[in-house]
N, C-alpha and C positions, 0 to 999 in steps of 0.2 A: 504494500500500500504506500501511497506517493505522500508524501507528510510535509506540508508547507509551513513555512514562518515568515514571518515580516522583521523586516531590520528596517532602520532609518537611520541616516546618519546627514549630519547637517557643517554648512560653511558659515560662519559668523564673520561679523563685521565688526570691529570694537568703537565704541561710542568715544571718540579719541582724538585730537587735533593734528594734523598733520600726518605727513608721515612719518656645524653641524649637522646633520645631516640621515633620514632613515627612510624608507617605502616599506608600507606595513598592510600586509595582506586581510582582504577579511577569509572567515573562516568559520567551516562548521563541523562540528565532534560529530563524526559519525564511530561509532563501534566501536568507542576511547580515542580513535586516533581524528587529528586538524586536516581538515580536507580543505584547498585550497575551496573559493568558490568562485566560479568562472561561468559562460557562459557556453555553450557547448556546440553552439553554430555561429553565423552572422549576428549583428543584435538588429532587429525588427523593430523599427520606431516610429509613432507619428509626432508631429506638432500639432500644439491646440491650437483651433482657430480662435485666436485672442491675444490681443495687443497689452502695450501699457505706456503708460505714458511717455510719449517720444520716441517707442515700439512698435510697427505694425507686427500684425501677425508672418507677413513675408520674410523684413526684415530679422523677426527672431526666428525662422526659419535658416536663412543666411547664415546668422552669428554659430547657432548648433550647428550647421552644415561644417563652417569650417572648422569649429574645433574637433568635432569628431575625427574629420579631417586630416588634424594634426595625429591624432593619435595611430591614426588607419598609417600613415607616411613614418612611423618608427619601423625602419629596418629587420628589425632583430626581435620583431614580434610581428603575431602574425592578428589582425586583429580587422575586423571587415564591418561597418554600419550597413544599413538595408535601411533607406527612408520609404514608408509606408503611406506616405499621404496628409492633407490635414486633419482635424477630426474637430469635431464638437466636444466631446470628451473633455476628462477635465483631468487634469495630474493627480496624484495621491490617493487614488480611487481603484478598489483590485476591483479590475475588470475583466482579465485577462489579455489584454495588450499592454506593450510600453509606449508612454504618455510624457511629454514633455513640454510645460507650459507656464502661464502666470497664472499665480494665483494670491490672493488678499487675506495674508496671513499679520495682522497689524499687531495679533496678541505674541507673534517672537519677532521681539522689538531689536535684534542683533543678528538673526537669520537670514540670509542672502537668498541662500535657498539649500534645497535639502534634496537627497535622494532615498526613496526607499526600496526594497527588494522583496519579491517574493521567492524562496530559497528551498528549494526537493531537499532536504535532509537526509532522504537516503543515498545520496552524491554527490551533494554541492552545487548543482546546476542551479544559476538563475532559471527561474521560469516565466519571470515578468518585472519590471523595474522602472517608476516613476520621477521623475524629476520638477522640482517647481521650483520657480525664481517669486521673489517674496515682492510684491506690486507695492510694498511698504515704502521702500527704495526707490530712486530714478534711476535709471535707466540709460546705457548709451550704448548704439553700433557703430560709434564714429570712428571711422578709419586710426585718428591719430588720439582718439577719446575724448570726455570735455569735461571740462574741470565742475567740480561738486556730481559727475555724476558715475555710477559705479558699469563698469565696461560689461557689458553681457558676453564678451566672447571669451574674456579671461573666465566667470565666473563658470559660464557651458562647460568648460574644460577641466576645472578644477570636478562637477560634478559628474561629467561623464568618465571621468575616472573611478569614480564611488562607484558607477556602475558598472565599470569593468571589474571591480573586484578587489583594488586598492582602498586602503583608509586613508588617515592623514600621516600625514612623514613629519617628524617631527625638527624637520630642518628650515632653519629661520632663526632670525634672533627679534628678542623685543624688547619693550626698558618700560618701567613702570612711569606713569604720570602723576602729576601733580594729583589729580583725581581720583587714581587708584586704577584708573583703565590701563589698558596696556598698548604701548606703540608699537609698531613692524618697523622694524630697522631695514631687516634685510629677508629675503627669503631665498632658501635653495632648493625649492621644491613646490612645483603648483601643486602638489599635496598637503601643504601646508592650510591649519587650521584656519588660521585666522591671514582673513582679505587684507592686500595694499588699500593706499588710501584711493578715496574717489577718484579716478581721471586718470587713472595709469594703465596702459596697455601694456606692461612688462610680462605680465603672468601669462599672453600669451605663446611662452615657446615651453617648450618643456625643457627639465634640468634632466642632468645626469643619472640625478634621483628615482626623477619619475620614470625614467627610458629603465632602469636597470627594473625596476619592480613590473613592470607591465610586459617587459620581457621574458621576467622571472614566469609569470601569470602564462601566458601566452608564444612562450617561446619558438621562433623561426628553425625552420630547418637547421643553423649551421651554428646557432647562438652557443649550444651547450658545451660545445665542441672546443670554441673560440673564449671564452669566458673560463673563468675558473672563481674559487668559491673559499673565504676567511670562516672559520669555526673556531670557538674556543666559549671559553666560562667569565663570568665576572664576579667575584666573591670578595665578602668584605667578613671580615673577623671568620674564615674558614668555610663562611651558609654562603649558598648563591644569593644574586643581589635581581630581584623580579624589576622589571619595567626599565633597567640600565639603558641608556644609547649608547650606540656602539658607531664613531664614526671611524669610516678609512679613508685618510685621505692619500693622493697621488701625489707627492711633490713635485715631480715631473709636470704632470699635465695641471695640477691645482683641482682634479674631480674631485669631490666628495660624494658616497654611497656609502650606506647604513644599514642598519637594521636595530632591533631592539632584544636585547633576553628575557625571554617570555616564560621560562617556568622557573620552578622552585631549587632548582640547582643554576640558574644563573647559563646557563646554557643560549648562543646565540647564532646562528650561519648569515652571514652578510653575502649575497649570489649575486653572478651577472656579474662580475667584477672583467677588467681588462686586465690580461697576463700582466704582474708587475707587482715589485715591492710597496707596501702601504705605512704609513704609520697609522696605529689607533689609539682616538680617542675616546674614553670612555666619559661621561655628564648625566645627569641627572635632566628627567624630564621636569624643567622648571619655568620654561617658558610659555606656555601655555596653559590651562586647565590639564589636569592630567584623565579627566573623564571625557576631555577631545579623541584620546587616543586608546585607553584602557577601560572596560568595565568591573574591574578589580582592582584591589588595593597594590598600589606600588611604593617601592622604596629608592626616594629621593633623597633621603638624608646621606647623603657622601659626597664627596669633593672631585672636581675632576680629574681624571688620571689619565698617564699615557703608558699604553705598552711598554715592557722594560726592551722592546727589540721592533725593527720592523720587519711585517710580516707579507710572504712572497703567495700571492692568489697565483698558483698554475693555469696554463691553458687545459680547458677540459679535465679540471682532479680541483682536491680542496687540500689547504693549507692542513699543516699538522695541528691540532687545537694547541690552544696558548690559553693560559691562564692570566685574568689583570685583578691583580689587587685593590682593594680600593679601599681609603678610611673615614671611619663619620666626619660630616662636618664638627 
């Protein structure tokens, strides 16, 4: 028997003046073991016939075309959109189609927009997946964007990854305000939870970040081959340390690719990496909400650390596991 569930997960905007590194897969426990979840043909989508202010329904038709777009044109993943048409229909609604649209959500007063998923449990397949951009907000398709208003074709992209199977990367940096909100300095990952400021068209390319995990997801005929893969533990006083970032960087090239250690021995595999020596950094997820990226408790209290060596990702094999230390703040 086919057993669905519903997830949502959503992009925030921070209420804030002005204006590391991980790709972190969703995932469902099937039989004890994390089954990536994907989607197991083309993705099949309509647009809702419905504008928003400074929107037609064409133009948001457009801005989704091309991000999808973006994601279909990564190399090293094999990944295909199907547009279906427009519909009357409305996003966030199981109806058995995927639905992509506006909608007048005023009561999440920081929501960009959100994606949610209907997910077969006994495999992980998406079976249906809705997307809404929050009518809250204004709105822009402007080629070069415009100022006070938030880009639709960044924000498409950022969500049409939630529906490939990605959550948020926790690479970006931010600095607390005067307010207590939080600013976006920098971001290295259109996975990243939290939106650049209104009127910026940057988020739409993807980073290093995003390409390694949607690779990871979807991998191309030659990708496994060509890539190789960091594992190792991160333990603090001897116990594994849950919810660690674990970045690698390239000094060579300046890429950054991550991942996080997700159970109870501290255990982590960073993939999709480019043959070559890395150093890692290990950080606490502090930049964010940590219920952006985990629905369990994690442990943030440690100091940043770096691997005592750097470590060499093989083509096609994975590094020997390394152990990083780390101690409470």
């Amino acid at each position: 028997m086919i057993r669905l569930v519903l997830v949502t997960i959503a992009l925030t905007m921070l209420v804030a003046s002005a204006p590391a590194q991980a790709y972190l897969k969703l995932g469902a426990l099937i039989n004890g073991d994390v089954i990536d979840v994907t989607w197991r043909g083309p993705v099949r989508y309509f647009v809702a016939e419905r504008g928003a202010s400074g929107v037609s329904p064409a133009e948001l038709r457009g801005a989704v075309e091309r991000a999808a777009a973006t994601w279909s044109n990564v190399d090293s993943a094999r990944v295909r959109f199907e547009f279906q048409g427009m519909t009357d229909a409305v996003p966030d609604v199981v109806d058995g189609r995927t639905t992509i649209g506006f909608l007048d959500r005023t009561d999440l007063e920081q929501v960009l927009g959100a994606t949610s998923f209907m997910i077969d449990t006994t495999d992980g397949a998406i079976v249906e997946a809705d997307i809404f951009f929050n009518t809250r907000f204004p709105w822009s398709v402007s080629a070069s964007g415009t100022p006070n208003r938030v880009d639709l074709e960044s924000v498409a992209l950022h969500e049409l990854g939630h529906l490939l199977g990605l959550s948020h990367s926790a690479v970006g940096e931010t600095e607390r305000t005067g307010s207590g909100n939080r600013r976006v300095l920098a971001s290295g990952a259109v996975m990243f939870p939290i939106a650049m400021s209104s009127g910026t068209i940057a988020e739409r390319v993807l980073h290093a970040d995003d390409i390694a995990g949607i690779s990871d997801l979807y991998p191309g005929p030659s990708i496994v081959a060509e890539t190789g893969s960091i594992v190792g533990r991160v333990t603090k006083n001897g116990q594994g340390v849950v919810g660690a970032h674990i970045v690698a960087f390239n000094p060579e090239t300046g890429v950054l690719i991550g991942n996080f250690a997700l159970n109870s021995l501290g255990e982590f595999v960073i993939a999709r990496l480019p043959p070559a020596p890395y150093v890692l950094r290990v950080e606490p997820v502090d930049d964010a909400d940590p219920e952006s990226f985990f629905s369990t408790d994690i442990d943030a209290d440690f100091r940043v650390t770096y691997a005592p060596r750097m470590v060499v990702a093989p083509a096609g094999g994975s590094s020997r596991s390394i152990e990083i230390r780390v101690s409470p703040k």
